[in-house]
Biopython code that builds the backbone (N, CA, C, O; Angstrom):
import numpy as np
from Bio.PDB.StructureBuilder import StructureBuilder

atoms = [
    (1, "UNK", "N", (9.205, 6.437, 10.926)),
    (1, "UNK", "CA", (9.150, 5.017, 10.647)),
    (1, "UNK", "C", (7.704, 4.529, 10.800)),
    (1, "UNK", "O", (6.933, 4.862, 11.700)),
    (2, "UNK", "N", (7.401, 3.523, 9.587)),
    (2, "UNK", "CA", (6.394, 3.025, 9.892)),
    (2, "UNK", "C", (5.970, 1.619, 10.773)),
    (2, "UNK", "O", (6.660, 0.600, 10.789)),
    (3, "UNK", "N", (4.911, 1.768, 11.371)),
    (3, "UNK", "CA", (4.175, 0.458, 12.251)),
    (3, "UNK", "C", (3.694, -0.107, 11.608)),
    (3, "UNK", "O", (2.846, 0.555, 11.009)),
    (4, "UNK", "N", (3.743, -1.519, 11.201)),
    (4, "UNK", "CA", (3.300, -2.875, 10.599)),
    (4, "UNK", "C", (2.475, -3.813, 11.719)),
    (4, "UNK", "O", (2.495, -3.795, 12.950)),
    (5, "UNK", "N", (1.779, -4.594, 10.808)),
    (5, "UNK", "CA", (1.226, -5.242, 11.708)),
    (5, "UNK", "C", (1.240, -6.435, 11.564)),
    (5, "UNK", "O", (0.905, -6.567, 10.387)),
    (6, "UNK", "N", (1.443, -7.642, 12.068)),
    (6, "UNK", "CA", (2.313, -8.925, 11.847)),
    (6, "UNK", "C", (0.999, -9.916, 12.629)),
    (6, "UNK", "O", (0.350, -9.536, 13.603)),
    (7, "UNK", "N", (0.842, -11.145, 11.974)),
    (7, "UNK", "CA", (0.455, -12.354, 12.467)),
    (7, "UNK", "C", (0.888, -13.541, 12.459)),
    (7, "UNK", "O", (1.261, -14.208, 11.494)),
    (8, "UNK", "N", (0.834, -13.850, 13.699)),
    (8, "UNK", "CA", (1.752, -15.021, 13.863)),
    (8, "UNK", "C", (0.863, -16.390, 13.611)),
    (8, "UNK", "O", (-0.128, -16.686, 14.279)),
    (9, "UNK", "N", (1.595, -17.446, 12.135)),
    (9, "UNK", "CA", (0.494, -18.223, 11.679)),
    (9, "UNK", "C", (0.215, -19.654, 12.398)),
    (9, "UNK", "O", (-0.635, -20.524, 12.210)),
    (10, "UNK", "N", (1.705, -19.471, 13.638)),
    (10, "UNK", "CA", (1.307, -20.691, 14.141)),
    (10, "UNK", "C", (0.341, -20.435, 16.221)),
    (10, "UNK", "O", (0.270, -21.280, 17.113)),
    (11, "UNK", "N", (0.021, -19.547, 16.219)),
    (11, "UNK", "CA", (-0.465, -19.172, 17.551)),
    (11, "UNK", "C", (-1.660, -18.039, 16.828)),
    (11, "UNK", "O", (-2.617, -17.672, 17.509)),
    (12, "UNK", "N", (-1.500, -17.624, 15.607)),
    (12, "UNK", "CA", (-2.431, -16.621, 15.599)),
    (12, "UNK", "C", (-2.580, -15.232, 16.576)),
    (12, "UNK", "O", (-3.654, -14.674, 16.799)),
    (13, "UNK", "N", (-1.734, -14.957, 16.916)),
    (13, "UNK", "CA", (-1.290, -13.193, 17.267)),
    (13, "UNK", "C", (-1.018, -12.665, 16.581)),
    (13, "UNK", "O", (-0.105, -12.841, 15.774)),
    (14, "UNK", "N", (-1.986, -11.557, 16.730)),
    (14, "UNK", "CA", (-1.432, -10.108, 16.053)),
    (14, "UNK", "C", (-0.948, -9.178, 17.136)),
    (14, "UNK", "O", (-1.410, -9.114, 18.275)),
    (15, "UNK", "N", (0.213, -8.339, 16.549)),
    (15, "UNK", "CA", (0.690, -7.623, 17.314)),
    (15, "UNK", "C", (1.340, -6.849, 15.863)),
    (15, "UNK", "O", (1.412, -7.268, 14.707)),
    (16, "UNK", "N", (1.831, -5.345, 16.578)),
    (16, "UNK", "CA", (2.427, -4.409, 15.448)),
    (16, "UNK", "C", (4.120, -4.050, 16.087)),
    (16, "UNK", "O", (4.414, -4.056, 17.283)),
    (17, "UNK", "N", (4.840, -3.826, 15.220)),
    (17, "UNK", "CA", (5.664, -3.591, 14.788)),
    (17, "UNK", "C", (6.634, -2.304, 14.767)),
    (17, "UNK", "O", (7.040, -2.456, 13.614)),
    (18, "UNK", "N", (7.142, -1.413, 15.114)),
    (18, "UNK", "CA", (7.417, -0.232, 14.488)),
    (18, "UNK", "C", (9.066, -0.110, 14.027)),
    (18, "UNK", "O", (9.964, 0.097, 14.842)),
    (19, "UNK", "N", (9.283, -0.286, 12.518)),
    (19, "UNK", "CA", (10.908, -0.314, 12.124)),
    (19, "UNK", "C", (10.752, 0.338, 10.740)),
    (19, "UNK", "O", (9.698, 0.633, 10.176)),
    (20, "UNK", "N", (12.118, 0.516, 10.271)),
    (20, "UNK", "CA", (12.312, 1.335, 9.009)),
    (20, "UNK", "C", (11.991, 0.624, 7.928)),
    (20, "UNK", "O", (12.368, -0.548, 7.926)),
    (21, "UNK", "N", (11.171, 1.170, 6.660)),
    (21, "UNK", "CA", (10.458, 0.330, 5.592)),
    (21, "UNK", "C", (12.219, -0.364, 5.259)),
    (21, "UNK", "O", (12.115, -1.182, 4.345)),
    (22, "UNK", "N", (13.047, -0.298, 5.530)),
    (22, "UNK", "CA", (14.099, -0.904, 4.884)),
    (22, "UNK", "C", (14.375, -2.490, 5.614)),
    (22, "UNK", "O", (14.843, -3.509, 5.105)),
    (23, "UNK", "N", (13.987, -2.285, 6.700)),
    (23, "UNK", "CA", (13.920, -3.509, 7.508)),
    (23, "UNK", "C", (13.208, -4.744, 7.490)),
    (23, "UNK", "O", (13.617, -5.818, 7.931)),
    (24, "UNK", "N", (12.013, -4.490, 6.901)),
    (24, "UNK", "CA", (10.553, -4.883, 6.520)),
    (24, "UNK", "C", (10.941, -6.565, 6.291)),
    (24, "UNK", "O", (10.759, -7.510, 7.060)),
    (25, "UNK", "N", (11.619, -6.523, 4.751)),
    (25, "UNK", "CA", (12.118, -7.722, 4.359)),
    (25, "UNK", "C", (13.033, -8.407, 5.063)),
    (25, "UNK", "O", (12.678, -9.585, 5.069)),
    (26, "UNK", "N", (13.886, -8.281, 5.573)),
    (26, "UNK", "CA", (14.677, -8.807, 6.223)),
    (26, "UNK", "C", (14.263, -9.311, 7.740)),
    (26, "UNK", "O", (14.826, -10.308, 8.192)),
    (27, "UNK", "N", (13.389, -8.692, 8.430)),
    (27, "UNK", "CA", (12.648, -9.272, 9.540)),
    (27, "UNK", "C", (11.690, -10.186, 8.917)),
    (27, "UNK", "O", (11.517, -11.288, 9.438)),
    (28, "UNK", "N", (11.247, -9.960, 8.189)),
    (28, "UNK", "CA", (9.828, -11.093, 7.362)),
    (28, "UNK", "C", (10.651, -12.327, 6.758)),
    (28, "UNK", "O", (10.208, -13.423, 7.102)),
    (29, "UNK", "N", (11.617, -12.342, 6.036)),
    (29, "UNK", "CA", (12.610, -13.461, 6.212)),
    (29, "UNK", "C", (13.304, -13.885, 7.353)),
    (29, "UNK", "O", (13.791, -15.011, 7.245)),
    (30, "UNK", "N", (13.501, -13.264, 8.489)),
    (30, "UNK", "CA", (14.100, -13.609, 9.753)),
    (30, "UNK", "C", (12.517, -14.613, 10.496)),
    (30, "UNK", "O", (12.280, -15.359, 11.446)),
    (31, "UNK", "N", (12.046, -14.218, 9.738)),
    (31, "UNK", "CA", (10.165, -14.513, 10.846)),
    (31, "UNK", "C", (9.657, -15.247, 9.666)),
    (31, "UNK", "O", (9.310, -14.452, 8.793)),
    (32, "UNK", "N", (9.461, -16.720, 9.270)),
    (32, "UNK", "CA", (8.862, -17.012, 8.201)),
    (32, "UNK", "C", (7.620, -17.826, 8.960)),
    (32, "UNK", "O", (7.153, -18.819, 8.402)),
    (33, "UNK", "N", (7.121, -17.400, 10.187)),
    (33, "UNK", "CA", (6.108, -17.838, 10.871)),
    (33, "UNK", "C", (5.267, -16.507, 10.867)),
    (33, "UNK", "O", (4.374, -16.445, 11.712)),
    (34, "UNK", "N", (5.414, -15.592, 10.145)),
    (34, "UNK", "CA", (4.391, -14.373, 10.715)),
    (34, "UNK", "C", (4.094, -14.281, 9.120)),
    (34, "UNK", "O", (4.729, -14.918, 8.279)),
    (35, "UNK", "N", (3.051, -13.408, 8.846)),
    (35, "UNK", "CA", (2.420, -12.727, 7.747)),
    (35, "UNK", "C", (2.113, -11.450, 7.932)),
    (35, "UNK", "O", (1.808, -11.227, 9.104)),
    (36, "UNK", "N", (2.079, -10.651, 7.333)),
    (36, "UNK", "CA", (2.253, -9.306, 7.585)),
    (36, "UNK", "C", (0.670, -8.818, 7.213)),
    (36, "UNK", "O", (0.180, -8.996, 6.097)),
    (37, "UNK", "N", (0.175, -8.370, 7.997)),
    (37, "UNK", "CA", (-1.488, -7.801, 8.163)),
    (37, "UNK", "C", (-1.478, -6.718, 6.739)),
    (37, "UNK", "O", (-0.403, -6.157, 6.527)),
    (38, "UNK", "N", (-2.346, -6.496, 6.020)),
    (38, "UNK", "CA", (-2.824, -5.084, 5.795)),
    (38, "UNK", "C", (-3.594, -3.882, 6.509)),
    (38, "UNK", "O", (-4.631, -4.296, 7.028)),
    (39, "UNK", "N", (-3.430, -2.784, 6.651)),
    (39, "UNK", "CA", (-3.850, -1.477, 7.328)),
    (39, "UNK", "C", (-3.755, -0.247, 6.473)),
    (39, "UNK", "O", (-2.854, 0.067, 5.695)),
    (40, "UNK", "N", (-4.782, 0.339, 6.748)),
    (40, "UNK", "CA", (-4.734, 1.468, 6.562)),
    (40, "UNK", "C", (-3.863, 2.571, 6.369)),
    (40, "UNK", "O", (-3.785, 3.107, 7.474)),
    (41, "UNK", "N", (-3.020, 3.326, 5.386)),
    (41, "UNK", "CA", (-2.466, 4.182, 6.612)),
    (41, "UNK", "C", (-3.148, 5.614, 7.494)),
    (41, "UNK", "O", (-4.292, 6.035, 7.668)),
    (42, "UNK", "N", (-2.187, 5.929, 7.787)),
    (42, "UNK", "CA", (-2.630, 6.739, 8.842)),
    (42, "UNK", "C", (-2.211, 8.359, 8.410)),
    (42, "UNK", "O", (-0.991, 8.447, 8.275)),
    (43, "UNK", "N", (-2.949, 9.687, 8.156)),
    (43, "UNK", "CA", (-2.882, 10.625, 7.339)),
    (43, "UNK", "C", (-3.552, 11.761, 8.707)),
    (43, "UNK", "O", (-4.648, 11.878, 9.253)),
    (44, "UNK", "N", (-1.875, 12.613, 8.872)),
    (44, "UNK", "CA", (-1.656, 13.668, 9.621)),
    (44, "UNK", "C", (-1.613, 14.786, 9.189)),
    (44, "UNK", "O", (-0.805, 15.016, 8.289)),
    (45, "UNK", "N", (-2.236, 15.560, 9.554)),
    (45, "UNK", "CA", (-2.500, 17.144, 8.742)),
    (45, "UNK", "C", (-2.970, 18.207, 10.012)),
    (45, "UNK", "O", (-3.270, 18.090, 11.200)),
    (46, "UNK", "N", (-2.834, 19.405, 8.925)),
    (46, "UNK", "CA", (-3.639, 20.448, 10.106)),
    (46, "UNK", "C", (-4.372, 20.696, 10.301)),
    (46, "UNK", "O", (-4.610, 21.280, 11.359)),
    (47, "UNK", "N", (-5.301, 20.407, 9.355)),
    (47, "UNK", "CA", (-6.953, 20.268, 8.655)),
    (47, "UNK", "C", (-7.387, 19.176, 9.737)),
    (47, "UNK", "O", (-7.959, 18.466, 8.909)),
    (48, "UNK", "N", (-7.511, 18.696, 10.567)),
    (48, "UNK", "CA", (-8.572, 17.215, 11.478)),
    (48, "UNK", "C", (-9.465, 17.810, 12.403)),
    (48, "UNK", "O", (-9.514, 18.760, 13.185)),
    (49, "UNK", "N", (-10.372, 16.556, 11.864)),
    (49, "UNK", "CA", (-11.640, 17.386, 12.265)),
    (49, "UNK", "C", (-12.214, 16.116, 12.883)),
    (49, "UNK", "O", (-12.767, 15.445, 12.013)),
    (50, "UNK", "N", (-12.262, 15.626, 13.951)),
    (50, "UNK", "CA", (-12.494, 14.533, 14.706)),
    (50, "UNK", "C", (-12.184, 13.353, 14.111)),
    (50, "UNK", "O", (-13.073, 12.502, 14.162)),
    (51, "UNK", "N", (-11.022, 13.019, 13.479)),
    (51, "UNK", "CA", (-10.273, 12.365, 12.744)),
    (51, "UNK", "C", (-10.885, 11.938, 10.980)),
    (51, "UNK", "O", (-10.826, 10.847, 10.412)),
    (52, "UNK", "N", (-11.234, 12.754, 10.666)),
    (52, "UNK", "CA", (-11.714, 13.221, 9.570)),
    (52, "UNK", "C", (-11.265, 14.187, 9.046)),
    (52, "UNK", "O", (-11.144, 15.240, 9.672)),
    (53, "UNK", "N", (-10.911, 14.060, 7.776)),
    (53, "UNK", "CA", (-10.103, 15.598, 6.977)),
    (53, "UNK", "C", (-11.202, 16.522, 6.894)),
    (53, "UNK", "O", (-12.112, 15.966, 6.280)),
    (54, "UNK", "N", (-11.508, 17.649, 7.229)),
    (54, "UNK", "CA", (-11.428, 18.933, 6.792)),
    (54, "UNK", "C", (-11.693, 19.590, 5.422)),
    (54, "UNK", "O", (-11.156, 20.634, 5.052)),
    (55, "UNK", "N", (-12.556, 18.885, 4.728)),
    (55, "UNK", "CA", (-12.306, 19.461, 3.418)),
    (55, "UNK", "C", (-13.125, 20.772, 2.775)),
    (55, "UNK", "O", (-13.319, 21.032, 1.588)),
    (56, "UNK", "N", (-13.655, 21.715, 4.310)),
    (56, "UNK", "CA", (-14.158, 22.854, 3.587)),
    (56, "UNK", "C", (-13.529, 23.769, 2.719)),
    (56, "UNK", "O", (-12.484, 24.065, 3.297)),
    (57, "UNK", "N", (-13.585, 24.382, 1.652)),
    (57, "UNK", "CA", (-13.733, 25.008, 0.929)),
    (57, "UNK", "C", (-12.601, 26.158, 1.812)),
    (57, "UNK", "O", (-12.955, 26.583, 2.911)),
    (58, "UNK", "N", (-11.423, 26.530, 1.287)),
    (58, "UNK", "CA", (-10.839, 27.809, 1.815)),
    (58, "UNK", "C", (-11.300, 29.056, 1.177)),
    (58, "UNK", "O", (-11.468, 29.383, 0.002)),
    (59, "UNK", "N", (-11.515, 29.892, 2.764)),
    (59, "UNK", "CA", (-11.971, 31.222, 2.458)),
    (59, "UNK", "C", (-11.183, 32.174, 3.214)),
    (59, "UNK", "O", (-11.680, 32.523, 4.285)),
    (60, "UNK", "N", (-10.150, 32.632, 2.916)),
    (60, "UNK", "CA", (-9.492, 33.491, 3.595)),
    (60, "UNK", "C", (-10.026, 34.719, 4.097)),
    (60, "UNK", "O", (-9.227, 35.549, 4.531)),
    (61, "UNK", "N", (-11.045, 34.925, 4.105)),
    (61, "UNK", "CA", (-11.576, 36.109, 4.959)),
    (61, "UNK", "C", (-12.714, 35.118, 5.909)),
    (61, "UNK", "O", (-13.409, 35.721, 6.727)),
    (62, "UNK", "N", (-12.830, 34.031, 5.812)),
    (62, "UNK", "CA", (-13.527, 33.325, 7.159)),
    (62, "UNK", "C", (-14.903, 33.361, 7.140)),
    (62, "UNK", "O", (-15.632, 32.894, 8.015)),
    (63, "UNK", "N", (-15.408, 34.173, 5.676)),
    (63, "UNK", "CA", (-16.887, 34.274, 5.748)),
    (63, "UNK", "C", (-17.916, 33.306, 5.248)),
    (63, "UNK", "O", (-19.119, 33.563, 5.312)),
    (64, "UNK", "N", (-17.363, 32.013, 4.671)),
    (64, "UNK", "CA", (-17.707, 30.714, 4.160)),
    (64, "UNK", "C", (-18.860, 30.281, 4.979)),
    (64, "UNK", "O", (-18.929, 30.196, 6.206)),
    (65, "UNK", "N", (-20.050, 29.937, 3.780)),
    (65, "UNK", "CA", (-21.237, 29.318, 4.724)),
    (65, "UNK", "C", (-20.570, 27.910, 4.402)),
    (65, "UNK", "O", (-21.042, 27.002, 5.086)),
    (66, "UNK", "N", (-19.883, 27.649, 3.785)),
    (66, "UNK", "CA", (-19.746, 25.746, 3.483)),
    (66, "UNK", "C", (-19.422, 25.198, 4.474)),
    (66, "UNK", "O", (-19.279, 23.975, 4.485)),
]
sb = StructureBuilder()
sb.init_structure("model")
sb.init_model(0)
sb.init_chain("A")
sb.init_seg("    ")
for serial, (resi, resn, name, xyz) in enumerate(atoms, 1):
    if name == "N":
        sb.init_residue(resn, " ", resi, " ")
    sb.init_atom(name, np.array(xyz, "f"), 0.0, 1.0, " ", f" {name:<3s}", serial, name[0])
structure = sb.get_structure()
């Protein structure tokens, strides 16, 4: 499930969220005082490289100057 991030337009808090994209609408109509932030998402792999992808060049024998 994804984390959203919500602002509240009459106090101005942000705070996040975490529910099923199916829920999304139906809490945002339950909440017609919040606006829903934009973010990033967030991209998990095996490749991270101090939170940066990894994109050397595969060399299966490991001898890669790249």
């Amino acid at each position: 499930m994804p984390t959203y991030s919500f602002k509240d337009k009459n106090t101005g808090e942000e705070f996040d969220a975490f529910m099923a994209v199916k829920d999304l609408d139906k809490f945002l109509e339950d909440n017609p005082h919040l606006i829903q932030l934009l973010s990033a998402p967030m991209f998990l792999g095996a490749n991270m490289d101090g939170g940066m992808l990894n994109n050397k060049p595969y060399d299966p024998k490991g001898k890669s100057d790249a």
